[in-house]
SEFI-860707 format. One line per 3 residues: number of its first residue (from 1); their letters; for each residue x, y, z of N, C-alpha, C. Coordinates in Angstrom, 3 decimals, always signed. Example, Ala and Ser with C-alpha at 12.3 -4.5 7.8 and 13.67 -1.06 7.14 Angstrom:
// SEFI-860707
1	AS	+13.190/-5.690/+7.800/+12.300/-4.500/+7.800/+13.200/-3.300/+7.800  +12.850/-2.250/+7.080/+13.670/-1.060/+7.140/+12.900/+0.030/+7.870 $
***
This chain:
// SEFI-860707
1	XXX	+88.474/+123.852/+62.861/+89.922/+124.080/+62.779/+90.428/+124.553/+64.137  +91.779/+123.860/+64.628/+92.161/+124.228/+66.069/+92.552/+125.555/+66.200  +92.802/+126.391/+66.659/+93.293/+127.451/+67.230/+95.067/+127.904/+67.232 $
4	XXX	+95.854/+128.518/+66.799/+96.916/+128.377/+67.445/+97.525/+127.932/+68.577  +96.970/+127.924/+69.787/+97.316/+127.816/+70.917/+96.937/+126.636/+71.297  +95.979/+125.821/+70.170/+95.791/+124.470/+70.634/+96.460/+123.796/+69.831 $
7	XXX	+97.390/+123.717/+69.211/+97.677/+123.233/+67.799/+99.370/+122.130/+68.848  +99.625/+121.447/+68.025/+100.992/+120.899/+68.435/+102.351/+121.684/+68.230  +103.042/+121.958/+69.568/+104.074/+122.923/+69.089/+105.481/+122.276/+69.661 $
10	XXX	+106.302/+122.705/+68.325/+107.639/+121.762/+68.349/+108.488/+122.091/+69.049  +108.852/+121.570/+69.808/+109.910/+122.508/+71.077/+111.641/+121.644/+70.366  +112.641/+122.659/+70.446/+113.770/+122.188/+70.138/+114.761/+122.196/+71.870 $
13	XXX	+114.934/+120.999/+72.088/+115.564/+121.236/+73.139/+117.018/+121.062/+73.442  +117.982/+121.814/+74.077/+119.443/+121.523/+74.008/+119.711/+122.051/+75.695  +121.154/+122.226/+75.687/+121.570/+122.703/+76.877/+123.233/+122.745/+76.458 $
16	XXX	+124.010/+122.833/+77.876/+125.566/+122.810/+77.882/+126.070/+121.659/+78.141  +125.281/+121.329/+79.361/+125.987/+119.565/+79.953/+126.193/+118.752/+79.729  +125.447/+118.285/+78.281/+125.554/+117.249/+77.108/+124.627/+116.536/+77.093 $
19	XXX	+124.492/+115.742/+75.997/+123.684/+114.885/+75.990/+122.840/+113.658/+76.718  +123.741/+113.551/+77.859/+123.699/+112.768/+78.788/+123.370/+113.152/+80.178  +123.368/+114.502/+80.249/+123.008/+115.058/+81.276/+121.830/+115.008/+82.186 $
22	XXX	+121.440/+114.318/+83.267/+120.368/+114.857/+84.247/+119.462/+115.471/+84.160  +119.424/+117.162/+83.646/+118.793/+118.126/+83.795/+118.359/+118.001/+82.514  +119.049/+117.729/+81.459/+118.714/+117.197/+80.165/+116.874/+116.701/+79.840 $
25	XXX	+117.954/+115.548/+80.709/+116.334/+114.434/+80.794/+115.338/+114.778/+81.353  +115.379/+115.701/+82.599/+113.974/+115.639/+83.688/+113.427/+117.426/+82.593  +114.060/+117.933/+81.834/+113.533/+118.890/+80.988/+112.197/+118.193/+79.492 $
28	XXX	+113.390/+117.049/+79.301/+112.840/+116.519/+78.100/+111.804/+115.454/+78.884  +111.973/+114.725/+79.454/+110.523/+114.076/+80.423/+109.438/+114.615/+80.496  +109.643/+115.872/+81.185/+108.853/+116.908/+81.223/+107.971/+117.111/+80.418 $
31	XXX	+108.965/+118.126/+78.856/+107.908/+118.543/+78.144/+107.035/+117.081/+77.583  +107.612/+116.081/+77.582/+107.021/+114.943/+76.535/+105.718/+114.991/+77.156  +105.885/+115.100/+78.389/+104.391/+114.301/+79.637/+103.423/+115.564/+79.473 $
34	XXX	+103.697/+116.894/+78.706/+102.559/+117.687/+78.480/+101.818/+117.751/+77.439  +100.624/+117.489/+77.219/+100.091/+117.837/+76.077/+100.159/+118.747/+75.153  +100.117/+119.003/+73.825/+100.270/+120.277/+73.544/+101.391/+120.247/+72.902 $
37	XXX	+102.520/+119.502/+73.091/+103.860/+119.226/+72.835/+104.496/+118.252/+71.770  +105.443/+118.609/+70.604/+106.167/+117.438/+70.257/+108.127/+117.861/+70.831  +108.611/+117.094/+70.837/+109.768/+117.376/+71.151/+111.395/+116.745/+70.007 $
40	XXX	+112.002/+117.695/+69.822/+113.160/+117.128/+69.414/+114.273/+117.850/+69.979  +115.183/+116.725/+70.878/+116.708/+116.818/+71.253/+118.094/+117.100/+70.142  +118.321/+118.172/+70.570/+119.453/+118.384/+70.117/+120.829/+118.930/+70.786 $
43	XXX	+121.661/+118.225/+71.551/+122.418/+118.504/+72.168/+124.306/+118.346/+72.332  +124.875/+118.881/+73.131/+126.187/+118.690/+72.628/+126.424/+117.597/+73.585  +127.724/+116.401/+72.604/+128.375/+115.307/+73.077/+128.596/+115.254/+74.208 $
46	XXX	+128.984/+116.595/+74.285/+129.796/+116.404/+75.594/+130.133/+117.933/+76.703  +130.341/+117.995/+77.875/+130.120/+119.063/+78.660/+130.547/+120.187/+78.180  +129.974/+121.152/+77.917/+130.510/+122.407/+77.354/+130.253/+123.806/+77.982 $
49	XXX	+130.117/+123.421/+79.328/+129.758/+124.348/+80.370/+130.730/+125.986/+80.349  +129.983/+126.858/+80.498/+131.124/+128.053/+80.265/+131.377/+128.590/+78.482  +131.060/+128.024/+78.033/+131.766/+127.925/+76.138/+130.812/+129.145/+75.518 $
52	XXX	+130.029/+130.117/+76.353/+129.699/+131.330/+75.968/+129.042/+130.977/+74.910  +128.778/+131.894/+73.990/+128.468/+131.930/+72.740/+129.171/+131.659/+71.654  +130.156/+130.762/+72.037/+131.034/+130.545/+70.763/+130.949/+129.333/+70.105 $
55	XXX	+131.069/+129.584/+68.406/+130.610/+128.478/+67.452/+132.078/+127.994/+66.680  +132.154/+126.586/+66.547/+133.495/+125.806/+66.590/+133.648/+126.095/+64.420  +135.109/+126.814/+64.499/+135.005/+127.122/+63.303/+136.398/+126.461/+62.846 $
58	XXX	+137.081/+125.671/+63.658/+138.543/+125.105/+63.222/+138.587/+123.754/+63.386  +137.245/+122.987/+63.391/+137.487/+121.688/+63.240/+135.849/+121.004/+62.691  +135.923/+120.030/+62.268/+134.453/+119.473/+61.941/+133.593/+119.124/+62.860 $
61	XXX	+131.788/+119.268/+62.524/+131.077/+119.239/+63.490/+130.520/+117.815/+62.980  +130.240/+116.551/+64.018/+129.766/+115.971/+63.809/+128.269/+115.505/+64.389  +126.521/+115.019/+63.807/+125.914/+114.578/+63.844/+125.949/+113.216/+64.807 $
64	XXX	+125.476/+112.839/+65.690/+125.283/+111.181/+66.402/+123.841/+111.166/+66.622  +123.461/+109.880/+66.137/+122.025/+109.620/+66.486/+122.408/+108.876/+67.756  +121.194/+109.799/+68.633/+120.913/+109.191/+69.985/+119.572/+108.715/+69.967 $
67	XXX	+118.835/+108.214/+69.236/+117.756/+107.367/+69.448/+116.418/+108.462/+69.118  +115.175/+107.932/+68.309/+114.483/+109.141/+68.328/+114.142/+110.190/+68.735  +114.345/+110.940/+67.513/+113.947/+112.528/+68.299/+115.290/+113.139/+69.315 $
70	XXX	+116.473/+112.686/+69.023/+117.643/+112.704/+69.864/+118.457/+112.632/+68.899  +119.606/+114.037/+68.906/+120.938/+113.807/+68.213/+121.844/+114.588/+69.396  +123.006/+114.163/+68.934/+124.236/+114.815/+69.323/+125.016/+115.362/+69.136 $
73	XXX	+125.555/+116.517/+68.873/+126.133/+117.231/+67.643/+127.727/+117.832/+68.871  +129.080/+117.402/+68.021/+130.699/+117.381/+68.598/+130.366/+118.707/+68.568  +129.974/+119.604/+69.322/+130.028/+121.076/+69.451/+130.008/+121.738/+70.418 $
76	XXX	+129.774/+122.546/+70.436/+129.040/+123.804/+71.543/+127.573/+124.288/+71.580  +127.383/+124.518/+72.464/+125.757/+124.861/+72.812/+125.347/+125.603/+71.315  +126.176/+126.618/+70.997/+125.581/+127.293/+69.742/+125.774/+126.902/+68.323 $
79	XXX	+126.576/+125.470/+68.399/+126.399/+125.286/+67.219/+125.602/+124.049/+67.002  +125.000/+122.973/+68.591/+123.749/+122.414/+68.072/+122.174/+123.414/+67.754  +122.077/+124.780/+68.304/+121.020/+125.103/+67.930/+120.769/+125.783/+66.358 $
82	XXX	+122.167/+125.897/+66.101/+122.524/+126.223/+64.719/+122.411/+125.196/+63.446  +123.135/+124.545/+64.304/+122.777/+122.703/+63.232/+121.765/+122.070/+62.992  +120.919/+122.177/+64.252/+119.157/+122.349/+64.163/+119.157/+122.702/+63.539 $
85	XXX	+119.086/+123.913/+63.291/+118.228/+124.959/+62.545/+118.295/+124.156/+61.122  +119.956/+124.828/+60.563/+120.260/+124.603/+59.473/+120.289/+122.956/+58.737  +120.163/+121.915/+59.574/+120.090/+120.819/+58.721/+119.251/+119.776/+59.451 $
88	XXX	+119.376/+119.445/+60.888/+118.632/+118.569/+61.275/+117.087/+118.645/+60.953  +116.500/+120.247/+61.631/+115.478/+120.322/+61.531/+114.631/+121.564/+60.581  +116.144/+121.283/+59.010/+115.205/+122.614/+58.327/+114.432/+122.236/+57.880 $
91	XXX	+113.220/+120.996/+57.362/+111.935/+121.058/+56.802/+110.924/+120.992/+57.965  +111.520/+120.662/+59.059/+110.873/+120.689/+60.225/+110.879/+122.254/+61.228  +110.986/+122.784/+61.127/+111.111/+123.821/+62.627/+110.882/+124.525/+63.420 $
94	XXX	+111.361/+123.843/+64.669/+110.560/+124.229/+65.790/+110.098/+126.051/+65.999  +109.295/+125.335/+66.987/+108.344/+127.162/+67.261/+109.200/+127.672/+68.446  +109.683/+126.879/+69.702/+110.248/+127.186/+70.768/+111.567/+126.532/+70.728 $
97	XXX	+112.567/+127.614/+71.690/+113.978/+126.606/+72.290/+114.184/+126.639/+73.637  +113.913/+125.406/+74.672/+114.140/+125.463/+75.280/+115.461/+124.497/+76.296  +116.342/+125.186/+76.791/+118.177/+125.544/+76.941/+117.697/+124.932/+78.577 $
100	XXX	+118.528/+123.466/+78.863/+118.714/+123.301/+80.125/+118.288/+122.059/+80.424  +118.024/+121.820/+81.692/+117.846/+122.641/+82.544/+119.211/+122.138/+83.074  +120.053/+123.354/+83.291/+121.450/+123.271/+83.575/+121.805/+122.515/+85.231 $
103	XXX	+122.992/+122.078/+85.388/+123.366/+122.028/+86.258/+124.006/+122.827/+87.494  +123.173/+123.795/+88.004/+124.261/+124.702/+88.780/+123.123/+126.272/+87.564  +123.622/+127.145/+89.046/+122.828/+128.398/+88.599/+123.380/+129.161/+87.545 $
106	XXX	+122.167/+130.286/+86.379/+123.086/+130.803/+85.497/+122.455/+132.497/+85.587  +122.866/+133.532/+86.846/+123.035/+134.365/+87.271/+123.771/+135.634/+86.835  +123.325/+136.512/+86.930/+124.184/+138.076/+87.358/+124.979/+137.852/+86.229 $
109	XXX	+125.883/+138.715/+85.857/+127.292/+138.635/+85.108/+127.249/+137.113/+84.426  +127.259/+136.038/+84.943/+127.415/+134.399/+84.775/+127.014/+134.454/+83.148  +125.618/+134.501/+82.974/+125.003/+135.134/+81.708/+125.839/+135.102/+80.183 $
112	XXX	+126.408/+135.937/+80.859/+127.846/+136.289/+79.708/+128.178/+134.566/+79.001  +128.995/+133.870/+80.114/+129.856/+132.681/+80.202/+128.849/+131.849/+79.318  +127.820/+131.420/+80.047/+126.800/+130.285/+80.139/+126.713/+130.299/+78.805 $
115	XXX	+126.501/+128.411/+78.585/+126.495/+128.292/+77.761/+125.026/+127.350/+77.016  +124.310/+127.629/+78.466/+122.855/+127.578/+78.406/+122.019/+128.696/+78.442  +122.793/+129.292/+78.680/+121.970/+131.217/+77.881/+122.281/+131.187/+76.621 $
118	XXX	+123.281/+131.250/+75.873/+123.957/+131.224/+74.679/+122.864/+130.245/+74.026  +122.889/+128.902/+74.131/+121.830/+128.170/+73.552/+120.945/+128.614/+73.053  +119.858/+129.785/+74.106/+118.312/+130.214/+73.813/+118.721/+131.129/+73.469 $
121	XXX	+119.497/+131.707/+73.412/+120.229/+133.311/+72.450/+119.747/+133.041/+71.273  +120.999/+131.818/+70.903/+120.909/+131.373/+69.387/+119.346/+131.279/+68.782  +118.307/+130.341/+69.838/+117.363/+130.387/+69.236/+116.691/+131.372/+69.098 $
124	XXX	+116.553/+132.401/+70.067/+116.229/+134.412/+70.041/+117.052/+134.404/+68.513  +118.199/+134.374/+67.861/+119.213/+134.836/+66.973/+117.805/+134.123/+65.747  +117.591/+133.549/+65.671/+116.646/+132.104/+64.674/+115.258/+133.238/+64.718 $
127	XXX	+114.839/+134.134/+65.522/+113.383/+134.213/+65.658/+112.478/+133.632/+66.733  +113.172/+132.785/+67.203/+112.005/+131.665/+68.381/+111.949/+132.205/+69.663  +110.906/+131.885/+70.304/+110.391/+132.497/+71.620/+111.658/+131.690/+71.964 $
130	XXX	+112.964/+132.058/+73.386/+113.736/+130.859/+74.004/+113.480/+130.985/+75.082  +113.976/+130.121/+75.725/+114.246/+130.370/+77.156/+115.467/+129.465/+78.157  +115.727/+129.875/+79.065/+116.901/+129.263/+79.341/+116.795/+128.659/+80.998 $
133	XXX	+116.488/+127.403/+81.191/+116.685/+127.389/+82.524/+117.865/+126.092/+83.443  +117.416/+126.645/+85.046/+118.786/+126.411/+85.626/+118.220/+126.288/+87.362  +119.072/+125.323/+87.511/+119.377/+124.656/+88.612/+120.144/+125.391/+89.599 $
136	XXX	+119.474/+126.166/+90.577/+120.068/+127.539/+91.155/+120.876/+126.573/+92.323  +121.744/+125.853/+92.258/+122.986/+125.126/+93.236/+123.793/+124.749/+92.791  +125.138/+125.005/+93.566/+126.244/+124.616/+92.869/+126.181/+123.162/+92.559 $
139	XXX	+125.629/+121.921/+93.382/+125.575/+120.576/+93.297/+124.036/+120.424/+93.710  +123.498/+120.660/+92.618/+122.012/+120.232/+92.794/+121.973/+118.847/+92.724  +120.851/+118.214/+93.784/+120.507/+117.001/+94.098/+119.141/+116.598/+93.478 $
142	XXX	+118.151/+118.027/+93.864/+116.595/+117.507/+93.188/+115.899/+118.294/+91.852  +115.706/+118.051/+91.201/+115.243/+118.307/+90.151/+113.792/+117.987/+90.203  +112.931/+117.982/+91.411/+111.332/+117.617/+91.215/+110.787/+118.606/+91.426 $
145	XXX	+111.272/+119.464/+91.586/+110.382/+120.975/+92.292/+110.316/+121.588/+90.325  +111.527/+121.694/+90.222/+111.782/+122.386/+88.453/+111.047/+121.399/+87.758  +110.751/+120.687/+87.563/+110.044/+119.610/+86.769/+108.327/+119.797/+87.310 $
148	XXX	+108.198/+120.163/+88.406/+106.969/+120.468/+88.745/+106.859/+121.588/+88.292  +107.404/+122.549/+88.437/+107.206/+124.484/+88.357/+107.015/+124.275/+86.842  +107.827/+123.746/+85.676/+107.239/+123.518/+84.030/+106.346/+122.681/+83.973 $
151	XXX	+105.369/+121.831/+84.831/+104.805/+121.110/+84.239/+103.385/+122.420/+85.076  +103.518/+123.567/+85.611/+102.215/+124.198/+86.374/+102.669/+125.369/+85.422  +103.693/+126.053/+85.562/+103.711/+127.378/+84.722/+104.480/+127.479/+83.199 $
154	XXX	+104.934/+126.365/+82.500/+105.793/+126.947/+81.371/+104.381/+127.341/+80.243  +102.994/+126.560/+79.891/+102.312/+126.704/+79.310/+101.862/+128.067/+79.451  +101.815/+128.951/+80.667/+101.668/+130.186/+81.007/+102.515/+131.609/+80.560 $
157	XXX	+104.459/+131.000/+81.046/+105.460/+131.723/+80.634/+105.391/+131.959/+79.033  +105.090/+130.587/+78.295/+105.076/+130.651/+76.723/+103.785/+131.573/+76.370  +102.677/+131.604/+76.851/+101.667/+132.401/+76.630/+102.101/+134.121/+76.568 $
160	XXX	+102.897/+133.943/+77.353/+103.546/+135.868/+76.959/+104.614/+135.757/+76.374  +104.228/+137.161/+75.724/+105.000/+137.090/+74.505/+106.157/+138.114/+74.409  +107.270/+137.523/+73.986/+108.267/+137.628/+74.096/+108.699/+138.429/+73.109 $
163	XXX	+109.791/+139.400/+72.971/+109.707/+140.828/+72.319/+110.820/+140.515/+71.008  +110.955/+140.637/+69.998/+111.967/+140.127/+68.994/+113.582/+140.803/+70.122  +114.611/+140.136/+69.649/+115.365/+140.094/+70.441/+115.802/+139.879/+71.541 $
166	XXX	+114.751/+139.071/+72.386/+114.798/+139.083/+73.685/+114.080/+137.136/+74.230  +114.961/+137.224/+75.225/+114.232/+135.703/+75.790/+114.770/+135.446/+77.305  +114.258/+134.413/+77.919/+113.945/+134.886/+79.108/+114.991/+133.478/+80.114 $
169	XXX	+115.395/+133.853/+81.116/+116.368/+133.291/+82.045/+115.721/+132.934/+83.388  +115.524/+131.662/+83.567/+115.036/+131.023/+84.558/+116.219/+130.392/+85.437  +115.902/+130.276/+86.953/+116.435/+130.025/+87.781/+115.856/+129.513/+88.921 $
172	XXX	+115.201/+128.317/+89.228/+114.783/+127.564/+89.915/+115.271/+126.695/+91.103  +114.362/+127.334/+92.183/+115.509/+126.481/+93.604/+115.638/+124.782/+93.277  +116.802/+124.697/+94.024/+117.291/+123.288/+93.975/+116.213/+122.658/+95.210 $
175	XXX	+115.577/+121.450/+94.971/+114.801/+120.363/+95.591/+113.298/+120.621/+95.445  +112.307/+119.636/+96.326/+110.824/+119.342/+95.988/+110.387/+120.482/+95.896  +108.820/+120.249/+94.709/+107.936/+121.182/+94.707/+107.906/+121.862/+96.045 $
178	XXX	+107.771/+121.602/+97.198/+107.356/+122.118/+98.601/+108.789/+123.342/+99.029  +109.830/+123.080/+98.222/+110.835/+124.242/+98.885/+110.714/+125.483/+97.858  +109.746/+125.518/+96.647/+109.598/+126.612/+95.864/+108.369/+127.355/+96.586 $
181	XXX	+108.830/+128.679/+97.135/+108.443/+129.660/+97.968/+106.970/+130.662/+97.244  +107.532/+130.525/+95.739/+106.467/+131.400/+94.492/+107.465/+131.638/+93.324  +107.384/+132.833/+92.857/+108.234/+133.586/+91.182/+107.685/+134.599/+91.535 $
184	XXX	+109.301/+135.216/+90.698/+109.625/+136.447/+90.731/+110.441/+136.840/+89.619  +110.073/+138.213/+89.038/+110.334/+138.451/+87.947/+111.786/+139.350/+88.360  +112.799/+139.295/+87.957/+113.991/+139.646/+88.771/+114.915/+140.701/+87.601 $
187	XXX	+116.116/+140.997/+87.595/+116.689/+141.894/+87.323/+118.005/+141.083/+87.646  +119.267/+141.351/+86.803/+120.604/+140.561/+86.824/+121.182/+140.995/+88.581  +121.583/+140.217/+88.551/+122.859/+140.368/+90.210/+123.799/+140.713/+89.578 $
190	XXX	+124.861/+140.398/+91.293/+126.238/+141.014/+90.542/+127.144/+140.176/+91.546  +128.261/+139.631/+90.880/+128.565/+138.440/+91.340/+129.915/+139.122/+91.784  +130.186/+138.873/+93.047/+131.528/+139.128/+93.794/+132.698/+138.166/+93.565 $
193	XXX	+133.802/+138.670/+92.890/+135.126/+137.770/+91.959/+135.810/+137.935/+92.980  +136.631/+136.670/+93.648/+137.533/+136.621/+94.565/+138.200/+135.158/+94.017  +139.729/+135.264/+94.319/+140.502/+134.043/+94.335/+139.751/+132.924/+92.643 $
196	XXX	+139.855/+134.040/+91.963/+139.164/+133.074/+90.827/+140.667/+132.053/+90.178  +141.254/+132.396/+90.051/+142.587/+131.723/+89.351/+143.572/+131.121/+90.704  +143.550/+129.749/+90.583/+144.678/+129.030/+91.600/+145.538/+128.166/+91.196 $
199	XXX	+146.663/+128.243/+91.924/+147.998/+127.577/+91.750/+147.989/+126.576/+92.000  +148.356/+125.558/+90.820/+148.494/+124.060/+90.604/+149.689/+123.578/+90.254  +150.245/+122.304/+91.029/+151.106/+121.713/+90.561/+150.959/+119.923/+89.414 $
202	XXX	+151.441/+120.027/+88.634/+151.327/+118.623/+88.277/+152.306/+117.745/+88.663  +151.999/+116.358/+88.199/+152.531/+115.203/+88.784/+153.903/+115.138/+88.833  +154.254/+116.096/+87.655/+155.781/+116.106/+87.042/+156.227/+116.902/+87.782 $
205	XXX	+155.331/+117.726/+88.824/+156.163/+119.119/+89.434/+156.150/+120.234/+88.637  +155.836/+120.475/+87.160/+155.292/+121.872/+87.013/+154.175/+122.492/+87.235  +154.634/+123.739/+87.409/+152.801/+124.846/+87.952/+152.044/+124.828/+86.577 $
208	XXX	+150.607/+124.964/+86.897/+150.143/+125.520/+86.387/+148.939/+126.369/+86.664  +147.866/+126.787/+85.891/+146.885/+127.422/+86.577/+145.393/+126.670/+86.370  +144.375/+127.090/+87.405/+143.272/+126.627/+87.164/+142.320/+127.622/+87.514 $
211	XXX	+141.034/+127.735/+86.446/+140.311/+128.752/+86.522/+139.069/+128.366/+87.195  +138.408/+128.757/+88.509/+137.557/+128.533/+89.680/+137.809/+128.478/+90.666  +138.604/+128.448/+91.445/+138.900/+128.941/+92.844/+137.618/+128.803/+93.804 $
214	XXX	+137.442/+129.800/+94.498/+136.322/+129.309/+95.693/+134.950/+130.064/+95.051  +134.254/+129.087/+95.651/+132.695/+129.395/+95.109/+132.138/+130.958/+95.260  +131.487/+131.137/+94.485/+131.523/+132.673/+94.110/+130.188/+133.312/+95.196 $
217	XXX	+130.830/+134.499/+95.636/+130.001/+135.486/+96.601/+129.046/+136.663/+95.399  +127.891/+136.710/+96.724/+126.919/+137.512/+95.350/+126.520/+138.847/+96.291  +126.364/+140.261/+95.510/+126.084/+141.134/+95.851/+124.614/+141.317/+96.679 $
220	XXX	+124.138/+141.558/+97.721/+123.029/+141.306/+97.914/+121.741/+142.489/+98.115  +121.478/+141.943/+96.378/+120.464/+143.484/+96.459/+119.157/+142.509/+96.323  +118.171/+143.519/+96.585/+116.458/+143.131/+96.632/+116.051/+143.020/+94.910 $
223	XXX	+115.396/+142.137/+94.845/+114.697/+142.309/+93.390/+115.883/+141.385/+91.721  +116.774/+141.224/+92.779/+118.103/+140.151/+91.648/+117.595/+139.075/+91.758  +118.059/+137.979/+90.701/+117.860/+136.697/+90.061/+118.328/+136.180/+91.662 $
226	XXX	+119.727/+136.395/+91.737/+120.174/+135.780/+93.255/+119.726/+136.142/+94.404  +119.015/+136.913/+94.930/+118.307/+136.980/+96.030/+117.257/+136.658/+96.255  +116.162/+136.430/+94.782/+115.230/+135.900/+95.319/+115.478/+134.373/+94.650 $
229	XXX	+116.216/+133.806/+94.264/+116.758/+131.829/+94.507/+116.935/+131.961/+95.981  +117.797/+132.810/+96.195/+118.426/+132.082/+97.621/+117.183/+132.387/+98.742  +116.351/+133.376/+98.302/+114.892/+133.347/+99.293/+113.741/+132.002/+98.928 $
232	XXX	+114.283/+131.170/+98.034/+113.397/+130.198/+97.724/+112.328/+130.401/+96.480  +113.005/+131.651/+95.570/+111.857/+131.824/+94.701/+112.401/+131.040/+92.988  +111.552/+131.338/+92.077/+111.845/+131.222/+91.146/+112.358/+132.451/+90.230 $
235	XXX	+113.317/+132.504/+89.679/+113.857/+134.301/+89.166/+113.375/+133.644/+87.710  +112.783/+134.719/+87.345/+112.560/+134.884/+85.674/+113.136/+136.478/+85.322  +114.109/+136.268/+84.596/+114.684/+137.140/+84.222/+114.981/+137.622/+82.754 $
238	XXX	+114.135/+138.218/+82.261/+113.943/+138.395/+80.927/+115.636/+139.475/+80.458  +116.305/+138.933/+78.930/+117.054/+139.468/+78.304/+117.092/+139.730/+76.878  +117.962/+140.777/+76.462/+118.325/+141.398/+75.106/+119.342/+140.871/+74.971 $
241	XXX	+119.404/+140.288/+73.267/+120.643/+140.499/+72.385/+121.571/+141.603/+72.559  +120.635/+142.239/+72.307/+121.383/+143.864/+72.204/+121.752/+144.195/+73.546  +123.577/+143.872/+73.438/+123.875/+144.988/+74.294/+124.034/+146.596/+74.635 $
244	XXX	+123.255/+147.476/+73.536/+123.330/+148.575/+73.392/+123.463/+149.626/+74.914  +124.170/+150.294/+75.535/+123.806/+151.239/+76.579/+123.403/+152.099/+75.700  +121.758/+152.046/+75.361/+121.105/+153.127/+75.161/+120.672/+154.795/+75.438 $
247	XXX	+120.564/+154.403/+76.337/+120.768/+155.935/+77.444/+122.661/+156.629/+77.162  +123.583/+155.663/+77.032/+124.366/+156.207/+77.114/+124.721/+156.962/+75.286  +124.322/+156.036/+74.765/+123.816/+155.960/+73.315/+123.854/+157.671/+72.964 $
250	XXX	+122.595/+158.111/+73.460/+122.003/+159.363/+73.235/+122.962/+160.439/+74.233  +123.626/+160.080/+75.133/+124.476/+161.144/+75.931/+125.499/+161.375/+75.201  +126.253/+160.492/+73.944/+127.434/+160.417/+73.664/+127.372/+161.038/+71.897 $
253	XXX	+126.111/+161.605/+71.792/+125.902/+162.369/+70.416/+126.482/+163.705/+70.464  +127.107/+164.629/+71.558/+128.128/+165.291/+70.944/+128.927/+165.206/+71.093  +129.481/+163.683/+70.340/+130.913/+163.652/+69.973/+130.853/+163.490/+68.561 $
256	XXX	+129.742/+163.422/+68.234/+129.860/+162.871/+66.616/+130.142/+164.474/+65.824  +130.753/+163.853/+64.363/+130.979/+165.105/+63.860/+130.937/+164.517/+62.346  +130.963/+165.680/+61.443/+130.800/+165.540/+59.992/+132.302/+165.863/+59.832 $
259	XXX	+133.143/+165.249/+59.171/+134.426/+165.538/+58.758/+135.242/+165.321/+59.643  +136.576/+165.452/+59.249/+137.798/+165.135/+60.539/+137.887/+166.294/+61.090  +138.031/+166.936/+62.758/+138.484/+167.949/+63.138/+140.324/+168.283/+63.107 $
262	XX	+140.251/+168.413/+61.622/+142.124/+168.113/+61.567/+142.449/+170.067/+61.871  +143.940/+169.605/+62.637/+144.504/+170.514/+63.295/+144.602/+172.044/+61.946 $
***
């Protein structure tokens, strides 16, 4: 009898960029070409970059077969890993979720937005080891270095084990195996907000607004997701559900009280 660790394990894969996406494919290429692996796609129609953690509750979600082992679900990142769950693949389901590999980095604060963190949330939300990875350039060109780095370390990353509530945020330099420097286990950045909202006119001559402005400046500390990408490393950056400030948690116990302090 095989072993756990030798056994076939079902990876559910999605992202933000859609179904059609690039990073999509050289993720799902990937895992197919490893042993060890079965794979099923589940992803949204269409670009849903930014769409956070939010699940579409004012209009219908629809199913598209994209060819085996491939659907497409009219949603948001969190409601194909949800739709997985709950109908595509409930007699089936997967052991892992793995979210990406995005277009463009998902960093510091960013986290929040992303809607390829949100993805492996959902599957953290399910129970499943997730993980979330990303294309540390604004216009990434190569995707062979990240396709190399999972085909040498993801069998390794999955080997540790991942804490209930928690899953882990990858960030991989943009181009060949040869420009990845090593990994590094990193800690969130902090992303410098300037000129985010700019003034637009339309064709008709009314203003309006648009949200992105100029490419975003990053705080530059030692030991962040963004300092060691931009040194050429790989950031693994492990996260909680729980946003609890714990520490602050326990500082803020004498305020509590039994009864109202009425005048």
């Amino acid at each position: 009898m095989s072993s756990d660790t030798e056994r076939t394990r079902h990876v559910l894969i999605s992202n933000d960029d859609g179904i059609d996406a690039h990073g999509l494919s050289v993720l799902e290429e990937t895992i197919r070409s490893m042993p060890g692996f079965r794979v099923t796609v589940v992803a949204p129609h269409d670009q849903q970059s930014a769409s956070s953690h939010s699940l579409t509750l004012t209009s219908p979600l629809r199913i598209l077969d994209r060819g085996p082992g491939r659907y497409a679900v009219t949603g948001t990142p969190t409601d194909t890993v949800l739709v997985a769950m709950e109908k595509i693949l409930r007699s089936d389901p997967p052991d892992i979720v793995l979210s990406g590999i995005n277009h463009g980095p998902n960093m510091g604060e960013d986290v929040i937005y992303s809607g390829t963190v949100a993805a492996a949330m959902e599957g953290t939300m399910f129970g499943l080891p997730s993980y979330a990875f990303s294309l540390a350039a604004w216009h990434p060109t190569d995707f062979s270095g990240a396709a190399a780095f999972l085909r040498a370390m993801l069998p390794e990353i999955l080997a540790f084990p991942l804490e209930k509530g928690s899953l882990l945020n990858v960030n991989i330099p943009d181009g060949p195996p040869s420009a990845i420097k090593g990994i590094r286990v990193t800690r969130l950045g902090s992303r410098v907000y300037q000129n985010v909202i700019t003034d637009q006119v339309d064709p008709h001559g009314k203003p309006y607004l648009w949200i992105g402005g100029q490419g975003p400046t990053w705080e530059r500390e030692q030991g962040t997701d963004y300092s060691c990408t931009e040194q050429g490393y790989v950031s693994l950056t492990p996260l909680l559900v729980d946003l609890t400030h714990h520490q602050l948690h326990e500082e803020m116990k004498s305020l509590e009280r039994d009864g109202w302090p009425h005048e």
